[in-house]
C-alpha positions in Angstrom: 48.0 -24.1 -51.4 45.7 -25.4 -53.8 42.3 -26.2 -52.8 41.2 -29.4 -52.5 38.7 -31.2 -54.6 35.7 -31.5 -52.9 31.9 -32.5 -52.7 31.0 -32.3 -49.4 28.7 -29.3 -48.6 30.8 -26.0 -47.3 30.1 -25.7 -44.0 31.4 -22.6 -42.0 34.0 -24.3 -40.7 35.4 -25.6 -43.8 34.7 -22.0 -45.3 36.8 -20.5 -42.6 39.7 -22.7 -43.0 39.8 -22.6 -46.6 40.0 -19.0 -46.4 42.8 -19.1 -43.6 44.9 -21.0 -45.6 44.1 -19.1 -48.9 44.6 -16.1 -47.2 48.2 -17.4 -46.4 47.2 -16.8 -42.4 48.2 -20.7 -42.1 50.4 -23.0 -44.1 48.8 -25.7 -42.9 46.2 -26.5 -40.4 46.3 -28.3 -37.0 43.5 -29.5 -35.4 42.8 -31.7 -32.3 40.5 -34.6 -30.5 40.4 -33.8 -26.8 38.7 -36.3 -24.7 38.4 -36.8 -21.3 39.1 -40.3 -20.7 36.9 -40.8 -17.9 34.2 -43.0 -20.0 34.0 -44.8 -23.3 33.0 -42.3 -26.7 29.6 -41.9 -27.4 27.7 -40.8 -30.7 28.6 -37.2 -30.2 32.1 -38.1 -30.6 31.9 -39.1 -33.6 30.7 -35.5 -34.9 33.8 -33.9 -33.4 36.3 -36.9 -34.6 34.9 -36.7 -38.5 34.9 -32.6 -38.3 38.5 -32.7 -36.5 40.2 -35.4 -38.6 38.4 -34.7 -41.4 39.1 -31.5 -42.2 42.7 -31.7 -41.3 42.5 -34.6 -43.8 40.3 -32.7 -45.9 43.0 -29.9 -46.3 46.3 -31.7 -46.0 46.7 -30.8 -42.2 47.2 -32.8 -38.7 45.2 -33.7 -36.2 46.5 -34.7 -32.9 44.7 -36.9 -30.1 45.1 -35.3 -27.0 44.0 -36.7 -23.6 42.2 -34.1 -21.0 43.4 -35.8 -18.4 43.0 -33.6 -15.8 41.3 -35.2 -13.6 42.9 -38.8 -12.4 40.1 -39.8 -10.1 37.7 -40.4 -12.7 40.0 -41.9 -15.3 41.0 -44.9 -16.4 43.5 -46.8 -18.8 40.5 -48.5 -19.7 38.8 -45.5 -21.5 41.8 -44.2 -22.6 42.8 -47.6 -25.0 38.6 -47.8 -25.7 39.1 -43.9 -27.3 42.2 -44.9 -29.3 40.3 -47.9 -30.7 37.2 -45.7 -31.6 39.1 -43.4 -33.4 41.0 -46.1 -35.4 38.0 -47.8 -36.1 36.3 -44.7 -37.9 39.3 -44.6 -39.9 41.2 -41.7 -38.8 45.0 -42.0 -37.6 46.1 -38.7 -35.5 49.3 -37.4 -36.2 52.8 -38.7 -34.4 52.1 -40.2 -30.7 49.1 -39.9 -28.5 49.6 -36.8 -26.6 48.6 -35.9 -22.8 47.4 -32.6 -21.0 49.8 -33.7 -18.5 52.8 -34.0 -20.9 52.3 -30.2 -20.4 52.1 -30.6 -16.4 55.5 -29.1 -15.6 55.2 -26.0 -18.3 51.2 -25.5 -17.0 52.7 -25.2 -13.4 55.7 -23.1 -14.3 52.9 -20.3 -15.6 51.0 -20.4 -13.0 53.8 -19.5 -11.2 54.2 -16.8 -13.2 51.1 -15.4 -13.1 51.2 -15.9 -9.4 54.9 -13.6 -9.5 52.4 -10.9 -12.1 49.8 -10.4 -9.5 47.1 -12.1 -11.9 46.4 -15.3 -9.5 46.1 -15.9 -5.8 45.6 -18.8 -3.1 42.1 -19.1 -2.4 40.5 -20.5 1.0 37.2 -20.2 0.5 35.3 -23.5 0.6 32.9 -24.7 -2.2 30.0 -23.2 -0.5 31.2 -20.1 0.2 32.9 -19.9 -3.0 29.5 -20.4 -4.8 28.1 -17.9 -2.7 31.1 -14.9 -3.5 30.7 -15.8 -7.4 27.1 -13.9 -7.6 24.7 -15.0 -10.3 24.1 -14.3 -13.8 21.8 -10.7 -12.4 24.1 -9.8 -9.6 27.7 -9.3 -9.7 30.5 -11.6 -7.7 32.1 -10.3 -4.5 36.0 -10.6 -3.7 37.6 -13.2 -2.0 38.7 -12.0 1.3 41.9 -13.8 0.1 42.2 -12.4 -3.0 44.4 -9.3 -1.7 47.2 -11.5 -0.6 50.8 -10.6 -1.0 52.8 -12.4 -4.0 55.6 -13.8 -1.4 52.4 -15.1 0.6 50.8 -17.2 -2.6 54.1 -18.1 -4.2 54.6 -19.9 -0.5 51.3 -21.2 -0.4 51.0 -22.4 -3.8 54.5 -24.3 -3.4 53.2 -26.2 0.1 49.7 -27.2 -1.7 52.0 -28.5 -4.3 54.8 -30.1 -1.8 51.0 -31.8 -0.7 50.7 -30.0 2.7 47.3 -29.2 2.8 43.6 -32.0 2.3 41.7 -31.9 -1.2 39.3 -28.8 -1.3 41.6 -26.5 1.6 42.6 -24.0 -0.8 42.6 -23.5 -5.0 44.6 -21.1 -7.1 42.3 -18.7 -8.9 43.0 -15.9 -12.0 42.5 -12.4 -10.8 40.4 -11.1 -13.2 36.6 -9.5 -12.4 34.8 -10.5 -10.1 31.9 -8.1 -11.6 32.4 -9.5 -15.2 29.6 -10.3 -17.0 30.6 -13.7 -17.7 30.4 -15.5 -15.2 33.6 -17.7 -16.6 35.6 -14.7 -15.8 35.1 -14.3 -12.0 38.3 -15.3 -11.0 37.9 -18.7 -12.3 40.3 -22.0 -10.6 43.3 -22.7 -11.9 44.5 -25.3 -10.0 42.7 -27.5 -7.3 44.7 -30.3 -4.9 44.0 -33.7 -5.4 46.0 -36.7 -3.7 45.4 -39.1 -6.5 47.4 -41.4 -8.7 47.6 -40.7 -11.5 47.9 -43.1 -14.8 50.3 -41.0 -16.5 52.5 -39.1 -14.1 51.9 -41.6 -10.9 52.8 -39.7 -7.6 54.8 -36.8 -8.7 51.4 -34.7 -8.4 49.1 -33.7 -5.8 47.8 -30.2 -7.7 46.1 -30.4 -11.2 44.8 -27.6 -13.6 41.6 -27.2 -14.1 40.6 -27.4 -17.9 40.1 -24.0 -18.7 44.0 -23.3 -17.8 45.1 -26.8 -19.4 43.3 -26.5 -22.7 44.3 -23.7 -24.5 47.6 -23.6 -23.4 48.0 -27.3 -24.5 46.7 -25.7 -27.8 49.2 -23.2 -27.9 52.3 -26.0 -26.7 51.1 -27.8 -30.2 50.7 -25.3 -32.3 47.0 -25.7 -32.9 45.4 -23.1 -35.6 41.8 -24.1 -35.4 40.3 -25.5 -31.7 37.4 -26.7 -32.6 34.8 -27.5 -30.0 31.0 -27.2 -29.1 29.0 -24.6 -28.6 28.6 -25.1 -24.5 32.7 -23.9 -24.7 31.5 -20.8 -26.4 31.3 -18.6 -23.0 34.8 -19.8 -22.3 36.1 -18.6 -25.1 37.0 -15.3 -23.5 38.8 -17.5 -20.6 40.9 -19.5 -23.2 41.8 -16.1 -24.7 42.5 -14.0 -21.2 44.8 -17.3 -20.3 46.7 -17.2 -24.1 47.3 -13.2 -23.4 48.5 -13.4 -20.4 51.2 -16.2 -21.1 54.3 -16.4 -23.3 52.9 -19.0 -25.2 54.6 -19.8 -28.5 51.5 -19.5 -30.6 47.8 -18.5 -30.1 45.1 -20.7 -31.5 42.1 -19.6 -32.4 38.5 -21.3 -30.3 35.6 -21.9 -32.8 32.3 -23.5 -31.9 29.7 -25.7 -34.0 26.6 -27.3 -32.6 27.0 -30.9 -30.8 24.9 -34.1 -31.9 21.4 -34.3 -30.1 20.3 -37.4 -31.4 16.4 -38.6 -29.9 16.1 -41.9 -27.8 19.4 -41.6 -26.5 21.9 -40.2 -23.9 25.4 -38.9 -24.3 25.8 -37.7 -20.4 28.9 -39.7 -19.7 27.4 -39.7 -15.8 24.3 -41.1 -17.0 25.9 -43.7 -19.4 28.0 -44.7 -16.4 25.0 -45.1 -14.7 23.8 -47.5 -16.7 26.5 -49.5 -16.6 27.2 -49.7 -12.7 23.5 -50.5 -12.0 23.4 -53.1 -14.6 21.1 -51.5 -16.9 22.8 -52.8 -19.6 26.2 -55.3 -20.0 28.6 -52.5 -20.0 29.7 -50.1 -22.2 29.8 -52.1 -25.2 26.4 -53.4 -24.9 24.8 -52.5 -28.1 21.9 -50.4 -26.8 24.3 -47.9 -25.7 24.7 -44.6 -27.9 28.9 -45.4 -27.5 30.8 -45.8 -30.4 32.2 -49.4 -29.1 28.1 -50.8 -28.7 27.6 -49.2 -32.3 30.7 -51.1 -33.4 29.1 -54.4 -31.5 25.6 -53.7 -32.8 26.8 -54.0 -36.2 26.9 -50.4 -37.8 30.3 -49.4 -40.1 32.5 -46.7 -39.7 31.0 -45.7 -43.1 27.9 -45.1 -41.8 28.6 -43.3 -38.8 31.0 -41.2 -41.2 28.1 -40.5 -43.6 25.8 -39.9 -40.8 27.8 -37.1 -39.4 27.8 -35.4 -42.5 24.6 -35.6 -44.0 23.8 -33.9 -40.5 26.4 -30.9 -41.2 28.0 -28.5 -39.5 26.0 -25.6 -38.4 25.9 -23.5 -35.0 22.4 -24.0 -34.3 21.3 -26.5 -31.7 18.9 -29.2 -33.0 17.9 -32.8 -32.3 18.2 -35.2 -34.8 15.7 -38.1 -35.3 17.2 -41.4 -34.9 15.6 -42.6 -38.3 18.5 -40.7 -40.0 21.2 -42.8 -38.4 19.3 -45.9 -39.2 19.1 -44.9 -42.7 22.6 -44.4 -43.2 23.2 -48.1 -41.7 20.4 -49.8 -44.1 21.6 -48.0 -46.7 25.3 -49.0 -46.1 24.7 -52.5 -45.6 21.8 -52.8 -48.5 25.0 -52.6 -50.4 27.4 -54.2 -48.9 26.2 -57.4 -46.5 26.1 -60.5 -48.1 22.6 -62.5 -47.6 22.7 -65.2 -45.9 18.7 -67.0 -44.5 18.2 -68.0 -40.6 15.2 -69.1 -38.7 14.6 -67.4 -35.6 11.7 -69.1 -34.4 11.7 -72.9 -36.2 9.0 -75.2 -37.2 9.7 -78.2 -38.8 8.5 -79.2 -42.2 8.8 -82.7 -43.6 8.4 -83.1 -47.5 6.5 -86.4 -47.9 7.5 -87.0 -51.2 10.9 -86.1 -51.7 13.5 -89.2 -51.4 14.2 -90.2 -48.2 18.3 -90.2 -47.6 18.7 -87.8 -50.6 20.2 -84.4 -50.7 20.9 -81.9 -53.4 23.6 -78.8 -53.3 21.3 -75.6 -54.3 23.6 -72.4 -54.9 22.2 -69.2 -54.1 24.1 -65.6 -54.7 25.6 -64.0 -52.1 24.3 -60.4 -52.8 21.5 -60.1 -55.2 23.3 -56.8 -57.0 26.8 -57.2 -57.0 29.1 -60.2 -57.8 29.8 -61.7 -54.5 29.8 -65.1 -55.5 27.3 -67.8 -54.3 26.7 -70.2 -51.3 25.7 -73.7 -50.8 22.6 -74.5 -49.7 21.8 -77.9 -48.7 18.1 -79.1 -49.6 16.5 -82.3 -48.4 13.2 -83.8 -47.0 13.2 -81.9 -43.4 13.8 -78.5 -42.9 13.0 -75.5 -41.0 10.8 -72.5 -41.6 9.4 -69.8 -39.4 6.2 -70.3 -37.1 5.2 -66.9 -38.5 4.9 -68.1 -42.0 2.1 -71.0 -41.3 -1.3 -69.9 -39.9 -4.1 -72.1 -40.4 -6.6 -68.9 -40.4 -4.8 -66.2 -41.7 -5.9 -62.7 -42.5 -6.9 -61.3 -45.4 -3.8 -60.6 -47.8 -1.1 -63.5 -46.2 0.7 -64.3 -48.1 2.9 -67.3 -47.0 2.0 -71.1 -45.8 -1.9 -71.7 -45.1 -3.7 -75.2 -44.9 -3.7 -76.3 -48.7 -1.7 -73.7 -49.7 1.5 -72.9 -51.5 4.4 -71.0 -50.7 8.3 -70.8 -53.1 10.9 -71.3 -50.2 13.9 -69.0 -51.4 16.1 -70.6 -54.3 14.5 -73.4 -53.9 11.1 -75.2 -54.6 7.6 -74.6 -54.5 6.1 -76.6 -51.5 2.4 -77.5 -50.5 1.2 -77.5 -46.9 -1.1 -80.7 -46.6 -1.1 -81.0 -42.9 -0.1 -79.7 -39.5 0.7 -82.1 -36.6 0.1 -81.0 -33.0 1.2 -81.9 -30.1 -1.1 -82.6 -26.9 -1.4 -79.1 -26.3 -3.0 -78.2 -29.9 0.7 -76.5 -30.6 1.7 -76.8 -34.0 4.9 -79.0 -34.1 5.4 -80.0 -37.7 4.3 -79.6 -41.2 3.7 -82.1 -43.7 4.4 -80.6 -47.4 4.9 -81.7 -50.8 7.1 -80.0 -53.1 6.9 -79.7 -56.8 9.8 -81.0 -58.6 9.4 -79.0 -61.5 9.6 -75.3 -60.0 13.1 -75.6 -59.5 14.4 -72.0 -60.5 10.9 -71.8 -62.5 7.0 -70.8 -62.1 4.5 -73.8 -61.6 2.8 -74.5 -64.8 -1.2 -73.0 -64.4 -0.9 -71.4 -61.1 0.6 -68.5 -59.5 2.5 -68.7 -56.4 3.0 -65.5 -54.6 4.4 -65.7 -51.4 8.0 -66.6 -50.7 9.9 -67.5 -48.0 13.1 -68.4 -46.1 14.5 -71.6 -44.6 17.5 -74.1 -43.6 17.4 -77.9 -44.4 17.1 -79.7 -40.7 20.1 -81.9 -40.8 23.0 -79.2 -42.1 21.9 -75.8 -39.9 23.7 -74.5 -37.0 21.9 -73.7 -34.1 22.6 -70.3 -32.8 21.5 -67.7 -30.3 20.1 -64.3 -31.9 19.5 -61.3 -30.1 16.6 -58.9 -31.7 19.0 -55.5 -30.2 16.1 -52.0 -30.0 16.4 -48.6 -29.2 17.0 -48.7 -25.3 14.5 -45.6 -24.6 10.8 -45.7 -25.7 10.6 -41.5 -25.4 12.2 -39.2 -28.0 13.6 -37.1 -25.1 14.5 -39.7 -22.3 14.9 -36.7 -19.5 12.0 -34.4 -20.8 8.7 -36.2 -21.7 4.9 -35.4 -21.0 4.7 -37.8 -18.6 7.8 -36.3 -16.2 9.5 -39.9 -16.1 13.5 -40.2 -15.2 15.6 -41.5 -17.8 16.0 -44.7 -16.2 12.2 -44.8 -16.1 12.0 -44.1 -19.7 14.1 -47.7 -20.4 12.6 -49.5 -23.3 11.4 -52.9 -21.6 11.4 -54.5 -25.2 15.2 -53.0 -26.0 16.4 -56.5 -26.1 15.1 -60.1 -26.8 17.2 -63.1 -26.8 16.1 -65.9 -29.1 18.1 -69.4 -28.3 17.5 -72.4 -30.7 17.5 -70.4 -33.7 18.8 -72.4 -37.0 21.3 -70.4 -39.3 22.4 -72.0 -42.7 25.5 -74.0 -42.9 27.4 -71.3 -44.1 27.5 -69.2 -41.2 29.1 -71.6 -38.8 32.6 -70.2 -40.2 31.2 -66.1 -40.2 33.6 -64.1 -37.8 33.4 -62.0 -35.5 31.7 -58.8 -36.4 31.3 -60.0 -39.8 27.6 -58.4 -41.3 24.9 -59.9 -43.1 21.1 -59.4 -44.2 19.3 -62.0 -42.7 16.5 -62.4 -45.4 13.0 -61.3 -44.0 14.1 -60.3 -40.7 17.3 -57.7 -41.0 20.5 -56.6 -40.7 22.7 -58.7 -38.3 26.2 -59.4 -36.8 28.2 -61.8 -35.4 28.7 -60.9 -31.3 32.5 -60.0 -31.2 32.8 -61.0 -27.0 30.1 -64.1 -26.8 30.3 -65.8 -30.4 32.6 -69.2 -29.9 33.6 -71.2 -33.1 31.0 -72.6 -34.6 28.8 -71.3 -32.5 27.6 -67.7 -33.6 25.6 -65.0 -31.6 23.9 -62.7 -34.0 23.1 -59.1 -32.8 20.4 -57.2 -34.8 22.1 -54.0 -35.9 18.7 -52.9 -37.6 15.5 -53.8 -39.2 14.7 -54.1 -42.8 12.4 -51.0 -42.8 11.6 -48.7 -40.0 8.8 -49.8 -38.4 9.3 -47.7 -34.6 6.7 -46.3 -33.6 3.9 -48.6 -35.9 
């Protein structure tokens, strides 16, 4: 097989499958995605599902999506349709249908049996407790079950009732007879199966037993003829498990388990328990809500699957744990959508401004590009005597270096004309309600003869805006390390209180009454933004802020 043309920097992983395949120890490579679908995908995710898919992409291979669903009381159809859209949505299609651990239910059970018949597993009654309490520690070694001697007749019978669903969750397991001394503690006669009476989404009634992970995963491998298993580096003291499992069976092929580091990425959590913590307390609106380190709230917040896919591999591959700083991922969005969002000028905080002498009743059609660097056409802009600018950009005693609208001074409103501000009106309260400019009529798409006009800014004529809601979206933790910091806080502690602000009676320009949902643009001045894909109603936006022109955290 030739190798393929390639840029992206050789990681280990890429080196040792390019070699496999060189090397003729594959034909062709088979990888898999193997989530648990007992939550939505988070920003780790995305690691594994561009390493996965891509390099079975990479090198004209497969990868399969394959459910770990193992465990029905925790999962939901919910999750599972949420992963399938994630993956999509990154641009990776897996190869043939969506698979399930417990397609492989019947065959799993079958071995067990058969290991059972070998004398290498036994019916365990121990209890949790005393169970923990038999396993030793990582200094002293395990003791034997008092169980674990039992007659093969006496666990073939036992292991047939717990499945006919005689006995209550937690009365008895079936463990792997393997060393209760070894070193690892993995290996200390480790659960194969455990009873649970629950439905489950796939397979319904038909099972009250269900493997335990380490038993389902690598003969699932094996079933599919997986080459490479690819998974993080907290799997790497089961490898030894996966293997004693693979040797012990008459599986049809044996996969091989490699481990790379997972994502760390600062202000952020990727415990599925804690992000489901969030959610059920109310924390945030859901999974999806774009605080969230999930792929669906960075799909709602505005960032591309170009990103994240850049993101994960200017990161690389390594086996070194590390945390990366959340500056990188922002970077790879700014830099994505510098290029690519179309510009587009709305006022979060309005002020109205009356131009005193331009024509009453007349209105002029100014065209502005789209995108300042590439050809994306232009957009109509609608100029007249009132309009709207930002409260920001008047101060009547600014500091030293403003440069925008000052008592007597002039300002270039984008595309447009240079205006003067001649006076504020206030209402009984001293707050500034309007502005009275004047506008030169001959610095249309030209400098004012004599004078020099620095500042620029944006607006939307009065009359033509849309009013719109627009929510300024933050990182949701204020500490880098949201369960370790200096000042022993919880991670719900740690919540950002300024994570999200909601601005209503913001004015948009007439253009983006017909943006749809989770279409992108640069709002000039104040960032990169996206149309809410739940709450935004025809003609009647919601704008999340996916990011910030520059980053400014921390300042």
């Amino acid at each position: 097989m030739n190798k393929p043309e390639t840029t992206a920097p050789a990681h280990f992983l890429r080196q040792i499958v390019r070699a496999d395949l060189d090397s003729g120890k594959h034909s062709k490579i088979v990888t898999r995605f193997p989530p648990e679908p007992n939550g939505y995908l988070h920003i780790g995710h995305a690691k594994s599902i561009c390493l996965n898919f891509g390099l079975a992409q990479e090198f004209g291979g497969d990868c399969h999506l394959r459910f770990d669903d193992t465990n029905p009381a925790k999962e939901e159809q919910e999750y599972i349709d949420a992963i399938k859209q994630d993956v999509e949505w990154l641009g990776f299609q897996w190869a043939g249908n969506v698979r399930y651990a417990s397609d492989y239910f019947d065959q799993l059970h079958a071995w067990a049996i058969e290991l059972i018949k070998a004398g290498k597993a036994y019916v365990c009654d121990l209890t949790p407790e005393q169970a923990r309490e038999y396993r030793g520690n990582l200094t002293e070694p395990g003791r034997n079950s008092p169980f674990r001697d039992r007659g093969v007749d006496e666990n073939l019978d036992l292991f047939a009732r717990m499945t006919a669903g005689e006995f209550a969750d937690g009365a008895k397991v079936l463990r792997a007879k393997i060393d209760m001394a070894a070193p690892n503690m993995n290996l200390r006669d480790p659960i194969l199966y455990r009873i649970r009476h629950a439905h489950h989404h796939q397979t319904g009634d038909k099972w009250c037993v269900y493997p335990s992970y380490d038993f389902t995963h690598g003969q699932s491998d094996a079933l599919e003829g997986i080459t490479h298993s690819i998974c993080t580096l907290e799997f790497e003291d089961h490898r030894p498990l996966y293997e004693w499992c693979l040797n012990n069976l008459p599986v049809p092929a044996t996969p091989r388990q490699y481990e790379f580091a997972r994502l760390n990425l600062n202000y952020t959590v990727t415990s599925k328990r804690k992000l489901k913590q969030l959610v059920d307390e109310g924390h945030v609106d859901g999974w999806d809500d774009p605080r969230m380190s999930t792929l669906s709230a960075f799909r709602r917040r505005g960032y591309t699957p170009g990103s994240l896919r850049d993101f994960c591999e200017r990161i690389g591959v390594t086996r070194s744990d590390a945390v990366v700083d959340m500056g990188v991922l922002e970077f790879c969005i700014r830099e994505d959508l510098d290029a690519s969002a179309p510009r587009a000028m709305c006022v979060l905080r309005p002020l109205k401004v009356t131009i005193t002498n331009y024509p009453e009743g007349q209105t002029e059609q100014l065209h502005l590009p789209r995108h300042p660097k590439d050809d994306m056409g232009v957009r109509e802009l609608p100029f007249s005597r009132e309009l709207y600018i930002d409260q920001d950009d008047f101060m009547v005693d600014p500091p030293k270096g403003y440069k925008r609208l000052l008592p007597g001074g002039e300002v270039r409103l984008r595309g447009s004309y240079v205006i003067r501000a001649d006076e504020a009106v206030t209402d009984e309260q001293g707050n500034i309600v309007e502005l009275l400019c004047s506008y030169d009529p001959e610095t249309l798409g030209k400098n004012p003869e004599g004078r020099k006009v620095k500042g620029v800014i944006h607006w939307v004529p009065a009359a033509q805006s849309i009013e719109c809601e627009v929510r300024l979206y933050d990182r949701l933790f204020r500490a880098p390390n949201p369960d370790k910091n200096e000042e022993g806080n919880t991670f719900l502690e740690n919540i950002n209180p300024d994570s999200l602000v909601v601005l209503t009676g913001c004015r948009a320009e007439p253009s983006l009454a017909s943006a749809e949902a989770e279409e992108r643009f640069q709002f000039e001045r104040e960032g990169y933004f996206c149309v809410d894909r739940k709450d935004s109603r025809p003609g009647q936006p919601v704008f999340n802020r996916t990011v910030t022109l520059r980053d400014s955290w921390g300042q």
